[in-house]
N, C-alpha and C positions, 0 to 999 in steps of 0.2 A: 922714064916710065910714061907709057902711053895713059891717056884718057881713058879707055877704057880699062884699063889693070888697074888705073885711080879707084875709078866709079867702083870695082868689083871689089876690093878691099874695102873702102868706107862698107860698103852693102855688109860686108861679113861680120867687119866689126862691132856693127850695129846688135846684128842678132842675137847677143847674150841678152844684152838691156833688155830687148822684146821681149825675152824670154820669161826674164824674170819684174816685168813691169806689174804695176798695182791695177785692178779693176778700180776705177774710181765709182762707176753706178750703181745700180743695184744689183746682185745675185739671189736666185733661186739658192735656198740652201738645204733642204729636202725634194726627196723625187720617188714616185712608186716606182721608177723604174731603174730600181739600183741593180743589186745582184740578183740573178736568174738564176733557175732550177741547174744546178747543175753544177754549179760556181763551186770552185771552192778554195779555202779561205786559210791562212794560217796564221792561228792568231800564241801570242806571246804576251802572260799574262801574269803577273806579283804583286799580289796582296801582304804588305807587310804589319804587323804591329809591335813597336819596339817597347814601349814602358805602357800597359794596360794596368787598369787599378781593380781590381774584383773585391768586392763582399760579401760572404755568406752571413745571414743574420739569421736564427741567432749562431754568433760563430767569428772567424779574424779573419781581417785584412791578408791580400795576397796581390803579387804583380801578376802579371801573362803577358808572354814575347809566343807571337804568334808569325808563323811563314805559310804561304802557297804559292806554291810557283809550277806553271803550267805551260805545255806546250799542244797546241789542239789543234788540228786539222778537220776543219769542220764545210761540210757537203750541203751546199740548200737543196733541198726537197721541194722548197714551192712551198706556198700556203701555212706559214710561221714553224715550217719543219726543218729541221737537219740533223742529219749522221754528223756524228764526232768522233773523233779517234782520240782518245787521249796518249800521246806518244811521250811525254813524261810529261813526271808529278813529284815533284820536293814540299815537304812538308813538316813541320815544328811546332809545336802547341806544348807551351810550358807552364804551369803555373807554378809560382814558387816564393818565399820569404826569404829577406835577407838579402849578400849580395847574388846578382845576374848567375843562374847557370852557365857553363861551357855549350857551345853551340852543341845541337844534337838534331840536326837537320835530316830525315829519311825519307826512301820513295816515298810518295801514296800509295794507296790498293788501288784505286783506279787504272794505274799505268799499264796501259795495250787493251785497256776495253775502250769495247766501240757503244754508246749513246745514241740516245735520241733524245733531241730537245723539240719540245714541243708548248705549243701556248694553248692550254684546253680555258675556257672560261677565261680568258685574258691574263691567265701568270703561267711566267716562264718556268716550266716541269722537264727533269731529264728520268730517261728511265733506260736502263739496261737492256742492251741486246743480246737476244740468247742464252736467256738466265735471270735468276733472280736474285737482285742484290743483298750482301748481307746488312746487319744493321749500322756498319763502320762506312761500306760502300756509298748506302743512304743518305748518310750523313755527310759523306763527303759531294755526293751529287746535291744537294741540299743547298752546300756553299757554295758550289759551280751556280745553282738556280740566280740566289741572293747575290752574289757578284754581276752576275747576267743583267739583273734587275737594276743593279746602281748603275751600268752602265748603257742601258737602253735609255735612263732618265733624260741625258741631252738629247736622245733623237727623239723625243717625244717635244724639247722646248725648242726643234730646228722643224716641228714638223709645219709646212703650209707659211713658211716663215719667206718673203722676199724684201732683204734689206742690205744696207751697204755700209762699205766700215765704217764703224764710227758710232752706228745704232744702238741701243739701249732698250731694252722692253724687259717687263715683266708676264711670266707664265705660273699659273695654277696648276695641278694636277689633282683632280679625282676628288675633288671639296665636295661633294653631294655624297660620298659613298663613306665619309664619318669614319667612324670605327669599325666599316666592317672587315671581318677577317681577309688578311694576305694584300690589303689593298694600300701602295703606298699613297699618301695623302699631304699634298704640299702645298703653300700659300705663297704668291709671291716669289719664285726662281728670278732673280734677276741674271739679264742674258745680254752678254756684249760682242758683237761681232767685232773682233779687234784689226783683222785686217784681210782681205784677198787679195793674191799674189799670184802670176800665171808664172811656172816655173815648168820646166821642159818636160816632168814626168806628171804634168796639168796643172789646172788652177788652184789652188787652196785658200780652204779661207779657215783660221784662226777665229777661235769661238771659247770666251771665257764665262763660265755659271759658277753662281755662289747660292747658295739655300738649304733648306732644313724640309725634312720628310720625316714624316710617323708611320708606323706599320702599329696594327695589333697582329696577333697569331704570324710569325712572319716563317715561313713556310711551314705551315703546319704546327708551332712549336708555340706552347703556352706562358706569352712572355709580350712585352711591350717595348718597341724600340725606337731612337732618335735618332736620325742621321743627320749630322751636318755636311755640306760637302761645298768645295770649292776645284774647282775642273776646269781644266784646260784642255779643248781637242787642235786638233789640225784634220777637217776635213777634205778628202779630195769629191772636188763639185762632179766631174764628170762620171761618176759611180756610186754617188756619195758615202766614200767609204773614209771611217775614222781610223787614217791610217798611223796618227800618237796620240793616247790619250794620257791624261794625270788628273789622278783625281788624291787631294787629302783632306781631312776630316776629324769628325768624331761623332763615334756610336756608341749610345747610353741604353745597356740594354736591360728589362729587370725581369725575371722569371722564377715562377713558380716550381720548385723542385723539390729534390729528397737529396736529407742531408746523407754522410756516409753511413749511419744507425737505421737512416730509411725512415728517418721523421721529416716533417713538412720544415722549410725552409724558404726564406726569399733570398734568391742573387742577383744582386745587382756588379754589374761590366760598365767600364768607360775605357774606351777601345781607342785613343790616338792611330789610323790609318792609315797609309799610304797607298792606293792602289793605279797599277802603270800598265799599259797596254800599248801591243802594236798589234798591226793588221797588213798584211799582206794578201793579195789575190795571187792565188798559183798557178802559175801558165802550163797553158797542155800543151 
């Protein structure tokens, strides 16, 4: 074997290691210049809850096994806007005494409409295109909002942020705006960059957050909530897009309702989480 056929295999053989070699410095891990008008996105999304514990007072104890599972094709517009398609929607909401019901998992109503998510006054609002939704619709885009919302939470603690693995920092969110309605409110996010890794389809970096958020009014809805969460993304740097998230938790939620007679009631929800996400950009 000649010298040069040596030199051109070591070369090759190299190039995995390169590939997938660690940034040891610092990285940029936010950027305004991610996804453009035009982009668009497919995101793959499961919110589950397996053993929830609910209260109606005055009134009994009950569990809820709760499922959403989503598949969105979602368009930027520019300016905190995008079209969504919702292309399916699996959904489960039980509440019940005794042993577990048999699974009873069905579409949503959402599935084959097309949205608009938009941020007016800084929170995340969907609304219907071509129509107006009914009060099930609502309520279903409602959940899309408040999922939306838990998971903008890490790119708000990656935002302006340039650090390298290993880093550790704590982020606040929205401490001066108290209890006012729809506004999440958190002390203390602690945020670890666990590792950046240049891997052939770009660099990623691994970003683990743990903490606790309050809402009053949390979309609109007359009731007081606690979020705990603990999250793990994998960011890709060169678009910074969260292409796996996981996030689990617990949400302690308590509202003012009417019981089934249509008397005043408080319920209180402690909601064990699980919510999973992927993110794909769709090539034209």
């Amino acid at each position: 074997m000649n010298a040069t056929l040596c030199l051109l295999l070591l070369s090759l053989s190299a190039l995995p290691l390169a590939a997938a070699g660690r940034a040891d410095g610092p990285v940029e891990l936010s950027s305004h210049n991610g996804q453009r008008s035009g982009n668009v996105l497919r995101e793959k999304r499961e919110v589950r809850v397996q053993e929830g514990k609910g209260t109606m007072n005055p009134g009994n104890s009950f569990s809820v096994r709760f499922l959403q599972r989503v598949n969105l094709v979602r368009r930027s517009l520019g300016n905190d806007s995008e079209e969504v398609q919702v292309r399916e929607m699996l959904c489960e909401l039980i509440n019940y005494t005794g042993p577990a019901p048999a699974t009873s998992e069905q579409p949503g109503p959402l599935v084959g409409k097309t949205l608009r998510l938009q941020k007016p006054g800084g929170r995340w609002k969907y609304a219907m295109v071509g129509g107006k939704p009914t009060a099930e619709e609502q309520k279903f885009m409602n959940d899309l909002a408040f999922t939306h919302l838990l998971l903008e939470i890490p790119d708000v603690c990656l935002d302006n942020q340039t650090r390298k693995a290993g880093d550790t920092w704590k982020i606040s969110l929205n401490e001066a705006k108290g209890r006012q309605y729809g506004a999440a409110v958190a002390k203390d996010i602690e945020c670890t960059l666990v590792s950046v890794e240049a891997r052939p389809e770009g660099t990623l970096a691994a970003v683990h957050l743990t903490g606790v958020f309050t809402m009053e009014r949390p979309m609109g809805y007359v009731s007081s909530i606690e979020v705990t969460f603990d999250a793990t993304l994998v960011r890709r740097l060169s678009d910074m897009l969260n292409v796996d998230t996981k996030i689990t938790g617990n949400l302690k939620n308590s509202s003012a309702v009417n019981d089934l007679n249509g008397k005043p009631a408080q319920l209180t929800l402690e909601l064990p989480y699980t919510l999973v996400r992927t993110l794909a950009v769709e090539r034209k």
